[in-house]
C-alpha positions, -999 to 999 in steps of 0.1 A, spaced: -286 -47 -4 -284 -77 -23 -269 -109 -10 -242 -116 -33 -228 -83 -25 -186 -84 -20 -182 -53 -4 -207 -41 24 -205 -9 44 -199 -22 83 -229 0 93 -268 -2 88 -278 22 61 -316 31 56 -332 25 19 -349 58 19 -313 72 24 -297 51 -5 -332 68 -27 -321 103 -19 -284 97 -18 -280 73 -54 -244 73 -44 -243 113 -54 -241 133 -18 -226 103 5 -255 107 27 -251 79 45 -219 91 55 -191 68 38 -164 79 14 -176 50 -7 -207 37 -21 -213 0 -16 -244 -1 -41 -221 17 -69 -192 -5 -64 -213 -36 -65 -228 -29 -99 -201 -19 -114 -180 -51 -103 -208 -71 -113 -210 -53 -146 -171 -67 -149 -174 -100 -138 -210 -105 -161 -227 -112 -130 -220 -148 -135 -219 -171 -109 -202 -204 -119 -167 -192 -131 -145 -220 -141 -121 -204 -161 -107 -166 -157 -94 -154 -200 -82 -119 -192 -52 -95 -189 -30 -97 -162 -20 -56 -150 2 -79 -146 -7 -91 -111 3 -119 -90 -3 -125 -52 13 -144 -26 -7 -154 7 14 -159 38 -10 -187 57 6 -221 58 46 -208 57 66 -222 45 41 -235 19 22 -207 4 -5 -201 -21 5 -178 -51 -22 -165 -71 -19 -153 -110 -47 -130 -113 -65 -110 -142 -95 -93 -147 -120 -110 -173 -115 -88 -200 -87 -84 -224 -66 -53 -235 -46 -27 -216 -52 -35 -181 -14 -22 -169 -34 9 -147 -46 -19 -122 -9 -26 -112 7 12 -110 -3 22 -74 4 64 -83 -23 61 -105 -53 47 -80 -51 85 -63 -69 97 -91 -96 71 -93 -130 75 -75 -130 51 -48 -159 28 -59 -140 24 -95 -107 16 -73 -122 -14 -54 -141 -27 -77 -115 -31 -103 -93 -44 -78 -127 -68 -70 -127 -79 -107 -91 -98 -104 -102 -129 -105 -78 -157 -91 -63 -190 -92 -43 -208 -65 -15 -231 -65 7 -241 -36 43 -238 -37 71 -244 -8 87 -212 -4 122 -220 -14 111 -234 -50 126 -202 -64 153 -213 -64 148 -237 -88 112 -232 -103 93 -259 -121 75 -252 -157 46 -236 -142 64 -215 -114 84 -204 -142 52 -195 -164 36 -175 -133 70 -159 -125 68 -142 -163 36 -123 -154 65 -102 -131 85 -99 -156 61 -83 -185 63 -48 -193 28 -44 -197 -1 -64 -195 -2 -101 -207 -28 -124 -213 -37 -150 -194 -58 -180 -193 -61 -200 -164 -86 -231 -160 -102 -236 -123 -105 -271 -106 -138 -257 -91 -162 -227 -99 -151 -194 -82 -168 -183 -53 -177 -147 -64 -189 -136 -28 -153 -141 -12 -129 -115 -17 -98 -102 1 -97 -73 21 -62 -66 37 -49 -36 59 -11 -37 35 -24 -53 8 -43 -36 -19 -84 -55 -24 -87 -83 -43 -109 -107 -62 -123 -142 -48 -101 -168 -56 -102 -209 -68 -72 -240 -73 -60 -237 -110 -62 -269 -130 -42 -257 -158 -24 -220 -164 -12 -204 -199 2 -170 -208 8 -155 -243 40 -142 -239 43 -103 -242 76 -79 -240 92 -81 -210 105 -51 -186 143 -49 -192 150 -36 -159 134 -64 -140 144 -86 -166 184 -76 -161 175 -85 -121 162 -118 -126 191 -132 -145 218 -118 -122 217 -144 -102 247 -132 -78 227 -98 -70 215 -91 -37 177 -88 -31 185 -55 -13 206 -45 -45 180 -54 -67 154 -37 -50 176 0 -55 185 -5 -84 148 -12 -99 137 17 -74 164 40 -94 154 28 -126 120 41 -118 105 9 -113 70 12 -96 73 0 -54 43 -20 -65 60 -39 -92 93 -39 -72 75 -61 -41 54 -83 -65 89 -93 -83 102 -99 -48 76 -116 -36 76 -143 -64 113 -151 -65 130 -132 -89 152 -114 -76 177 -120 -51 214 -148 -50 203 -174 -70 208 -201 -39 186 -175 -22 158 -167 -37 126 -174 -22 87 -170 -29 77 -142 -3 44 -134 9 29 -101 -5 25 -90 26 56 -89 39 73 -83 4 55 -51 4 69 -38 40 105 -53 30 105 -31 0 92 2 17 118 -3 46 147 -15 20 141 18 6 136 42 27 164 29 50 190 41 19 172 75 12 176 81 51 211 69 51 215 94 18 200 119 38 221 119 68 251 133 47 234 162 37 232 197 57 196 199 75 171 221 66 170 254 87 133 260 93 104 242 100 86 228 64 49 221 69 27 200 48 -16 191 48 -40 174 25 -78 165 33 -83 136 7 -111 115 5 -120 113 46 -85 116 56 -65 140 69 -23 141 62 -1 160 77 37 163 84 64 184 93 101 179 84 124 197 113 151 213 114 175 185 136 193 156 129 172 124 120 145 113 139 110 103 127 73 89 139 43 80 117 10 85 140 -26 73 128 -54 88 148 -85 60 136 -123 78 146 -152 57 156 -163 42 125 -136 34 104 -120 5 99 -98 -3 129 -120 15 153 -157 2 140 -168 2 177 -148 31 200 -165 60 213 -135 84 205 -109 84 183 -77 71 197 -42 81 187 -13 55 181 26 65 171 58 46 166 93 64 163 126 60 156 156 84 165 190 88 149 202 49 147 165 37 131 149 9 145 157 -24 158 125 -35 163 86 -38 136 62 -5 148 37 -21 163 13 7 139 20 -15 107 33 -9 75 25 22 69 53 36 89 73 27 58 51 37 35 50 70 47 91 69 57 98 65 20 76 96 12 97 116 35 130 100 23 123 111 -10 108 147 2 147 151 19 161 144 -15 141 164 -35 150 190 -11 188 183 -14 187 186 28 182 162 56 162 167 92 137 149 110 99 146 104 63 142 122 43 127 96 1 119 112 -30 108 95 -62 112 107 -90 90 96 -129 98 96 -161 80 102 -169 61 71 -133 52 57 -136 14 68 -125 -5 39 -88 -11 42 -74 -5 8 -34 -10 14 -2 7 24 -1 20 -6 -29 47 0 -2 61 27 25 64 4 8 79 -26 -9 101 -2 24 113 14 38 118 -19 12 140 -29 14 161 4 53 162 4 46 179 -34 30 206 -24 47 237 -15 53 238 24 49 268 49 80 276 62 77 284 102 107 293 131 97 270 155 78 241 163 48 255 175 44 277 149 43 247 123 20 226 146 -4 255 149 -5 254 111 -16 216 109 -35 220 138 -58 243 122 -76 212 104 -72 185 130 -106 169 146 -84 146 171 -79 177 202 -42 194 196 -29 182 231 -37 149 224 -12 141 194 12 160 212 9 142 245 18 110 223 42 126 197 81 117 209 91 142 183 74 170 190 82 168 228 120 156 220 124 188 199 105 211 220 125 204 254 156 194 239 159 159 256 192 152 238 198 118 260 161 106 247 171 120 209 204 100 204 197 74 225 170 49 198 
């Protein structure tokens, strides 16, 4: 493989494979193909080398890095090609893209830098104000942004929440043609006596991507006026999913539970999902079982099972599992409303050899969406429903179980445990 490459598997993969394979049979393993998601990110970034200036279509698309709080780095970003670029920036429609076309149109944003104290939202200079507009667009808006030094193609970012992204440089000089903005968001950013919290619902009810929702949180433009602040993407992405899912649980909670056992799987692209919504008051885990060979266990001998939990009362405390316990909690928030019911849920993942490029949070909540969409078996007790997602698990039965609070405050009826979180 060739130098220059910006994604490479983490694992040592014979030519003579890659001649048999050409990215066709995934011979060598991976739910990816590093060789076809090198050409075709080279094939959108000319293959060119010195990039001073990036003259493309924002989705739109801007991130916020969270090293040097409370100074941060936020980045405008655009591929470098013009025309309708919006799919780049609606996370329920990455699901449906082949992986190699996924990262390396997420490879393609290209990105300038500039350095901003956090609390400059609150009153943005001329070119905060010109970045903070990409957030606002309703579609995708062009861009042109001029680079104090040539872009350094070979770094990218890679992020476990965030979704990948393209190498970066400092902007000289930045420029936007305007374009139609989103009302919704638009309606937000002037109403300046809103709550970030209230802002956040009401763009979520107004059907506003989560996506879109955490980038216009992250760059200040939503929130009390005296308040607002530039937030990393990062953390702007878990604030969302929690923001959310913490009302659709609270929604829940007046509703009568569901009386049987509803479960869910999905093997997608080497994962496995699986949940089961119960038939009790609240109480939830999110459990990711990573094998040896994907990304956070590159090096195990066995795959190893983590979950954090909450009971009635929620959390007090940040899952030391990341956040894709929110991810997937706003999944099954919305599951319990489609549903018209309330309950509790057991919500796993399992993730094979060969998945080791972290793509974002996001893949967790599209995922779950998908799974909580399909029609459920309906089972009388526990161990009838984790029979049923059993039937498809690698990581040994027992050993979820073992760790599961759920399952084992459910199945022996620990009510002191259940009421106590």
């Amino acid at each position: 493989m060739i130098n220059h490459m910006p994604v490479k598997a983490k694992m040592s993969i014979p030519a003579s494979l890659c001649m048999r394979c050409r990215g066709a049979k995934r011979l060598c393993g991976l739910s990816y193909c590093p060789i076809e998601i090198e050409m075709i990110t080279r094939s959108k970034i000319s293959g060119r080398s010195n990039i001073k200036e990036i003259d493309g279509s924002s989705p739109p698309s801007v991130f916020v890095g969270r090293y040097g709080y409370p100074k941060v780095s936020v980045y405008p970003s655009a591929p470098p090609i013009r025309g309708d670029t919006s799919n780049l920036s609606v996370s329920a429609s990455w699901l449906d893209m082949p992986l190699e076309e996924f990262i390396s149109a997420r490879l393609s944003m290209l990105r300038g830098s500039r350095e901003f104290a956090v609390d400059a939202a609150v009153d943005p200079d001329a070119l905060l104000q010109r970045i903070q507009e990409i957030s606002l667009s309703k579609g995708s808006v062009d861009v042109d942004i001029l680079l104090e030094r040539p872009i350094d193609t070979s770094k990218i970012e890679i992020d476990d929440h965030v979704t990948p992204m393209g190498p970066a440089s400092p902007m000289k000089t930045f420029s936007l043609d305007p374009s139609g903005t989103e009302q919704h968001i638009e309606k937000v950013y002037y109403d300046t006596d809103m709550k970030a919290k209230d802002a956040v619902m009401k763009l979520y009810e107004n059907g506003i991507d989560i996506e879109r929702i955490s980038q216009s949180l992250s760059v200040g433009i939503m929130g009390e006026g005296k308040n607002r602040k530039i937030v990393p993407t990062r953390w702007s992405i878990t604030a969302v999913d929690s923001m959310i899912s913490d009302d659709l649980i609270e929604e829940a909670k007046q509703r009568p539970t569901i009386d049987k056992f509803l479960a869910y799987r999905m093997r997608v692209n080497g994962n496995y999902f699986m949940a089961i919504l119960t038939p009790s008051n609240w109480i939830y885990e999110w459990g990711e079982s990573w094998f040896p060979g994907s990304t956070w266990n590159m090096w195990g001998n066995q795959a190893e099972v983590e979950i954090d939990y909450e009971g009635y009362n929620g959390r007090k405390t940040y899952p030391d599992i990341g956040g894709c316990y929110y991810s997937s909690r706003v999944a099954v928030g919305e599951a319990f409303k489609k549903l018209g019911r309330s309950g509790g849920a057991i919500t796993w993942r399992e993730i094979y050899p060969g998945f080791n490029i972290p793509v974002g949070v996001w893949f967790v909540r599209e995922n779950m969406r998908r799974l909580f969409a399909q029609k459920p078996e309906v089972f009388d007790t526990i161990d009838e429903a984790m029979n049923y997602v059993s039937e498809w698990m690698r990581v040994p039965p027992e050993k979820w179980k073992s760790n599961s609070y759920v399952y084992k405050t459910l199945k022996y009826n620990n009510l002191e445990r259940f009421f106590s979180l």
